[in-house]
VOTI-831785 format. One record per residue: x, y, z of N, C-alpha, C in turn; residue in one letter. Coordinates in pm, whole numbers, padded with zeros to 5 digits, always signed. Each point is the difference from the previous one (the first is absolute). Example, Ala and Ser with C-alpha at 12.3 -4.5 7.8 and 13.67 -1.06 7.14 Angstrom:
<nodes>
+01319-00569+00780-00089+00119+00000+00090+00120+00000a -00035+00105-00072+00082+00119+00006-00077+00109+00073s 
</nodes>
This chain:
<nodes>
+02360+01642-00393-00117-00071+00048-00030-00117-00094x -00027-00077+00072-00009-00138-00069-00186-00007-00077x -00013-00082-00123-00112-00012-00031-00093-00120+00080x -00111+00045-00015-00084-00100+00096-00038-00105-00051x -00090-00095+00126+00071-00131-00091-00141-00029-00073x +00039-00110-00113-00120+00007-00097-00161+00054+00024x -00047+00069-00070-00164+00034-00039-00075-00156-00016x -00148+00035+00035-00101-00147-00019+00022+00038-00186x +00012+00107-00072-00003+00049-00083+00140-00097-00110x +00086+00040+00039+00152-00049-00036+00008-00166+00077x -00101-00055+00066+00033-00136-00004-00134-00047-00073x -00088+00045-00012-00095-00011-00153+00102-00047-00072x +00043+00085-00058+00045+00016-00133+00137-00086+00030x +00068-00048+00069+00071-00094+00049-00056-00194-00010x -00135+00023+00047-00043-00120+00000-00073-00048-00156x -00039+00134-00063-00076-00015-00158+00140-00082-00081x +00090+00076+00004+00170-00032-00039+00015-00117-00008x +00021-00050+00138+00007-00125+00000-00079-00119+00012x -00153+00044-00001-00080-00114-00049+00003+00015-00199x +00048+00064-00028+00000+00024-00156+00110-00104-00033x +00083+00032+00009+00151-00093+00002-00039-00134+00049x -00057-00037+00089-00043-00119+00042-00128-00039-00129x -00067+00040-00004-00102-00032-00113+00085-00034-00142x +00080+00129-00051+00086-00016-00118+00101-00132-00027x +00051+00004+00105+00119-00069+00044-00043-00132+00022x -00049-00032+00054-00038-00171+00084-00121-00082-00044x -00092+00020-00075-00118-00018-00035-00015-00098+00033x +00079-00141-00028+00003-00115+00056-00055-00036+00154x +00068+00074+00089-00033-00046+00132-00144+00046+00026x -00093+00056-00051-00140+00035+00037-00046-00152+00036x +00030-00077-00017-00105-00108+00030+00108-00104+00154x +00117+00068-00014+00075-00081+00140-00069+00062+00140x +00083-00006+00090-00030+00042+00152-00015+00105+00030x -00073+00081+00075+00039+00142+00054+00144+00033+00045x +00045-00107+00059+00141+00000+00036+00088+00054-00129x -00035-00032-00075+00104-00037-00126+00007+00123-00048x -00138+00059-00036-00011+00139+00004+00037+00121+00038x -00055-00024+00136+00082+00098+00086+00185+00055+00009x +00018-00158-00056+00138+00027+00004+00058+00050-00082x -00086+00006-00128+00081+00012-00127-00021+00190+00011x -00149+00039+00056-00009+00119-00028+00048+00122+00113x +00047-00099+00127+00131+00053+00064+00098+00079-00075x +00061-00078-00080+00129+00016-00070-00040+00127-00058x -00090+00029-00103-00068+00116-00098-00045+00140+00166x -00102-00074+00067+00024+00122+00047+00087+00050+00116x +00128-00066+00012+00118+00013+00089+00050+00136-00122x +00051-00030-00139+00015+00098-00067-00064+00116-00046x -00124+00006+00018-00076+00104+00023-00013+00089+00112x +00059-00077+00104-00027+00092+00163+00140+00048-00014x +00106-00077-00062+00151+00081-00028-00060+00185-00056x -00021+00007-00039-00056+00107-00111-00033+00113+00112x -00080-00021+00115-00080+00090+00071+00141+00033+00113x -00083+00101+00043+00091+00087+00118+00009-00079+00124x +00097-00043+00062-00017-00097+00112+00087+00054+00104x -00050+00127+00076+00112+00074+00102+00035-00146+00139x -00111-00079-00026-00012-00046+00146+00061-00192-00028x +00011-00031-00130+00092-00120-00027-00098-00100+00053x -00112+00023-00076-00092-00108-00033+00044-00108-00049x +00004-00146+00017-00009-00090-00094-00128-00122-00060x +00008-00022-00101-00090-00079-00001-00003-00182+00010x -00111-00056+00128+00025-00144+00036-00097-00068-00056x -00002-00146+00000-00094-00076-00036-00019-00043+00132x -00095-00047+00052-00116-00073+00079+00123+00018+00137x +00016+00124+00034+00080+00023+00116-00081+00020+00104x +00055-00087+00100-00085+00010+00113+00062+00035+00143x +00042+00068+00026+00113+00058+00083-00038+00183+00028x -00046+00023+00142+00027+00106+00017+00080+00052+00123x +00123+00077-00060+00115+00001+00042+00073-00105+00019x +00049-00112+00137+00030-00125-00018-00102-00125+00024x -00080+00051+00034-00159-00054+00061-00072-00037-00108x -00064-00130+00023-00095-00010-00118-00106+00100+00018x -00082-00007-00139-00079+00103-00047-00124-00066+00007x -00146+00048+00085-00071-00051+00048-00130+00068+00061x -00125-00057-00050-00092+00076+00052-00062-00060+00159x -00063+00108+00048-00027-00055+00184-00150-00099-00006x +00022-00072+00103-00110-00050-00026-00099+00008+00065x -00128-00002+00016-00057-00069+00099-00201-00018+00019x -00052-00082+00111-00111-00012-00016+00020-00149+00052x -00120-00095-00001-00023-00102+00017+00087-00123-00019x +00067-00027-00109+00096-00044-00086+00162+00045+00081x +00000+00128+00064+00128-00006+00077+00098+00007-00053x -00024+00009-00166+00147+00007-00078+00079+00157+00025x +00093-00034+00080+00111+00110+00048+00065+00069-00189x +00024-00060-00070+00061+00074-00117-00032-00066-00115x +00025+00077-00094-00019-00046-00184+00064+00041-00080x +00088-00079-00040+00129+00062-00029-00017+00081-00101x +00051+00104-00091+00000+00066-00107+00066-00013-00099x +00000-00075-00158+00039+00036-00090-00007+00059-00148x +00040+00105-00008-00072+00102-00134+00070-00079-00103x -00061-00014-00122+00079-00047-00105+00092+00045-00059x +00028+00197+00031+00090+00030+00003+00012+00167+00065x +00102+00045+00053-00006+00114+00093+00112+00061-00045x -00030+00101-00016+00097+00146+00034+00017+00092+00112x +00125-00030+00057+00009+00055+00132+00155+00046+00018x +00032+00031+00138+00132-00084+00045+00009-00083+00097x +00076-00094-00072+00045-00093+00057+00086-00016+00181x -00095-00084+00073+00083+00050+00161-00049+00096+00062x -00105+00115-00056-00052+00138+00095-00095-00086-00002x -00031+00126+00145-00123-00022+00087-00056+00154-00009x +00078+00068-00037-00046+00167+00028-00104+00040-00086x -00052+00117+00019-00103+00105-00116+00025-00053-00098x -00087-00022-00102+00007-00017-00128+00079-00079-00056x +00021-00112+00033+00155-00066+00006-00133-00137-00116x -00057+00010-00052-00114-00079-00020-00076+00066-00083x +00062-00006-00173-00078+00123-00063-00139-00074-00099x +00106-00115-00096-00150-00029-00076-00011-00198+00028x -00136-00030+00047-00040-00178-00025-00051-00027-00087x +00030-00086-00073-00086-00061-00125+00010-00131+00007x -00201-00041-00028-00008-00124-00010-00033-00031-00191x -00007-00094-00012+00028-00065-00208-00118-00102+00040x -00060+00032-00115-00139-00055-00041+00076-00067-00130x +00000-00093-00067+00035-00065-00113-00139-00026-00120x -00056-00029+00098-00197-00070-00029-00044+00046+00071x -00155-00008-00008-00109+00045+00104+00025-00086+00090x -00108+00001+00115+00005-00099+00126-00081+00022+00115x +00062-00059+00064-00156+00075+00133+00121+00014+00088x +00146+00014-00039+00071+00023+00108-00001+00218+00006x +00006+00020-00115-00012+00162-00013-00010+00064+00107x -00146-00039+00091-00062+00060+00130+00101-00020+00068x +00018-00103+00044+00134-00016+00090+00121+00076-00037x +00046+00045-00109+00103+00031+00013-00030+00191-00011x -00129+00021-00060-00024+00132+00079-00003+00022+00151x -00027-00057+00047-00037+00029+00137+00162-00029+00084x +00067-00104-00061+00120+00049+00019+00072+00147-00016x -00009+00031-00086+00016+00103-00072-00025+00123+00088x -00146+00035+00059-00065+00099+00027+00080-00047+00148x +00030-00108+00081+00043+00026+00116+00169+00031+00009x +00077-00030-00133+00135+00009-00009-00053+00186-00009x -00060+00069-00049+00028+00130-00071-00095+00096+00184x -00037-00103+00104-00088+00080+00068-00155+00020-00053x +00029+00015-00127-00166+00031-00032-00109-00058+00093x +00048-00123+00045-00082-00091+00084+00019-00007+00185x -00097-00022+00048+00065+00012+00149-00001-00184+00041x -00029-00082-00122-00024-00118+00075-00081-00100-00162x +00014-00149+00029-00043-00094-00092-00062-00088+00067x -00105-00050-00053+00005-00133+00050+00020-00100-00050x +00037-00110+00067+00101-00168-00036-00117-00066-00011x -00059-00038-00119-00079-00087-00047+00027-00110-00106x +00010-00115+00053+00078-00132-00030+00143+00060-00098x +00108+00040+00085+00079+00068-00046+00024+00091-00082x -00130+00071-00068+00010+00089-00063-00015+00145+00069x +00027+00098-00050+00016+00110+00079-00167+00082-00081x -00072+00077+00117-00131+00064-00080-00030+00128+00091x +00027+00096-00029+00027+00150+00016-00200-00005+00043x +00003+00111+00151-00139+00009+00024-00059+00100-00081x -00130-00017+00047-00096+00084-00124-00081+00071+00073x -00110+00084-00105-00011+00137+00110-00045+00003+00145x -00059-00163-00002-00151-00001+00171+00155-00048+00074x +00105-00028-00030+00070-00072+00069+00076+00150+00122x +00029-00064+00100+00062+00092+00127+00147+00031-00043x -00007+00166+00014+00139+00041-00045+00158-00033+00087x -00050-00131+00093+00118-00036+00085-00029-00162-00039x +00124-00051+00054-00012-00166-00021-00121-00050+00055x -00054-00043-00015-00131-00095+00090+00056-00094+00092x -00007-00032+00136+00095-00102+00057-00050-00141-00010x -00087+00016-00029-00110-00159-00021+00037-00061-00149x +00067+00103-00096+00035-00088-00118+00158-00020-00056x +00075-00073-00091+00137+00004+00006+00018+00131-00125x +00104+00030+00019+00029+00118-00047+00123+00030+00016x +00061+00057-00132+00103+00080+00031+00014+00130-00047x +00162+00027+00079+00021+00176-00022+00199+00046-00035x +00005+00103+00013+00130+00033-00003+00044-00030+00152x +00150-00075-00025+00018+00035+00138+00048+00159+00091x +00004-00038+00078+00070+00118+00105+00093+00064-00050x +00085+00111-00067+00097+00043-00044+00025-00001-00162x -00070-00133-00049+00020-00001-00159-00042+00115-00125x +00107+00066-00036-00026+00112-00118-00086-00027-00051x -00061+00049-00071-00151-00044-00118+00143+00039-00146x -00101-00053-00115+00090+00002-00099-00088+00144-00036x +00033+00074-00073-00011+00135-00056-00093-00052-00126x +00017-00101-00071-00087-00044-00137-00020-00133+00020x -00117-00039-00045+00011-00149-00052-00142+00006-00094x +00081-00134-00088-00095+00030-00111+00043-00175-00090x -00187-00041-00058-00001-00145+00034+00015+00019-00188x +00109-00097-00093-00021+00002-00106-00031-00112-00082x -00123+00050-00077-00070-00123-00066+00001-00012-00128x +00160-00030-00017+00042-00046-00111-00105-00087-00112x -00078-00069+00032-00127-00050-00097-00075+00138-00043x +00028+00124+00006-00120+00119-00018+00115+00061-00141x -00061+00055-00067+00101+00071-00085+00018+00137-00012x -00111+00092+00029-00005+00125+00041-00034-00016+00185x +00050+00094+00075-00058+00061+00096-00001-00129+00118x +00179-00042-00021-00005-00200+00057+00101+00073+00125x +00009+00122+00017+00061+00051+00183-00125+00033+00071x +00031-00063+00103-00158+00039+00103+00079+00077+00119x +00027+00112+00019+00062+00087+00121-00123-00032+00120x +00059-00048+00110-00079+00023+00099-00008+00085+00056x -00126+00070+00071-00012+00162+00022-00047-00032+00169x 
</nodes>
C-alpha cells in the first residue's frame, strides 16, 4: 500500500523549509518582484516536496493555468456578463493534465510585502479550496461575501465561482513572506 499523499501538516513543514532557505539563501531579492521570488522559492520548496510521500505524482508549477488541456478559469456572471476569469496560482501542486478526484492538492498565493492585493488573493484561495461558493469582481479584484450576503451568487451582481466539473484544491494557503513568525495563512 502506497503512502498518502502529503499532510497540511508535512507541507507546513515543507513550506517553513523552504521559506527558510529562501530567507537564508537570497536575502538580496526581498526588495525585487514577487515574480522573482516566487521563483527562487519554487526551487527550495520543489526540494522539500521531494522529501514527502507522493503516491499520486504531484508536481510542483508556477502560475499554471491549465486544467487538464483547458484553460483554468473561474465562471462568471451578473450584469457585467463576464463568461470567465482566468486562474493563476503563483504556484500549485497537483497533477499535471487530470481532471479527476483530487488531482488538485495544494494552491499557493506569495505575499512579498503587504498590499491590499492579500483579500484578493484570499478569496481566490477560499474559491480554489471550495471553502467559498462564489466572489465578487470588484474593479478586478476578487472579495469573498460576508455574513448578510446570500449563500448563492446574487444575479444582479458580477461574481464568480468554480466552474462545472473543476476539482477544488485540497489546501491553499496565502504566504506572507514580509511576516517572520506565523507568515502561512491556511485557508479554512
Amino acid at each position: 500500500m502506497s503512502a498518502p499523499e502529503p499532510t497540511r501538516l508535512e507541507l507546513t513543514e515543507a513550506l517553513e523549509g523552504a521559506v527558510g532557505h529562501l530567507r537564508d539563501r537570497d536575502r538580496e531579492l526581498r526588495d525585487t518582484t514577487e515574480r522573482v521570488v516566487v521563483a527562487r522559492l519554487m526551487i527550495y520548496l520543489d526540494q522539500e516536496l521531494d522529501e514527502l510521500p507522493n503516491p499520486k505524482k504531484f508536481r510542483l508549477d508556477m502560475e499554471y493555468e491549465r486544467a487538464g488541456t483547458n484553460p483554468k478559469a473561474f465562471a462568471g456572471s451578473g450584469p457585467g456578463r463576464k463568461s470567465r476569469r482566468k486562474i493563476v496560482p503563483d504556484l500549485i501542486y497537483h497533477q499535471r493534465l487530470a481532471q479527476g478526484d483530487f488531482a488538485n492538492h495544494l494552491a499557493i498565493e506569495v505575499k512579498a510585502r503587504p498590499g491590499r492585493w492579500e483579500d484578493h488573493d484570499l478569496a481566490k484561495l477560499a474559491l480554489l479550496t471550495g471553502r467559498a461558493r462564489y466572489a465578487f469582481v470588484e474593479r478586478r479584484t476578487l472579495r469573498l461575501p460576508g455574513p448578510s450576503d446570500s449563500p448563492t451568487p446574487p444575479p444582479d451582481r458580477d461574481v464568480v465561482c468554480l466552474r462545472r466539473g473543476f476539482q477544488p484544491y485540497t489546501f491553499g494557503a496565502l504566504l506572507r513572506l514580509y511576516e517572520d513568525k506565523g507568515f502561512i495563512h491556511w485557508v479554512r
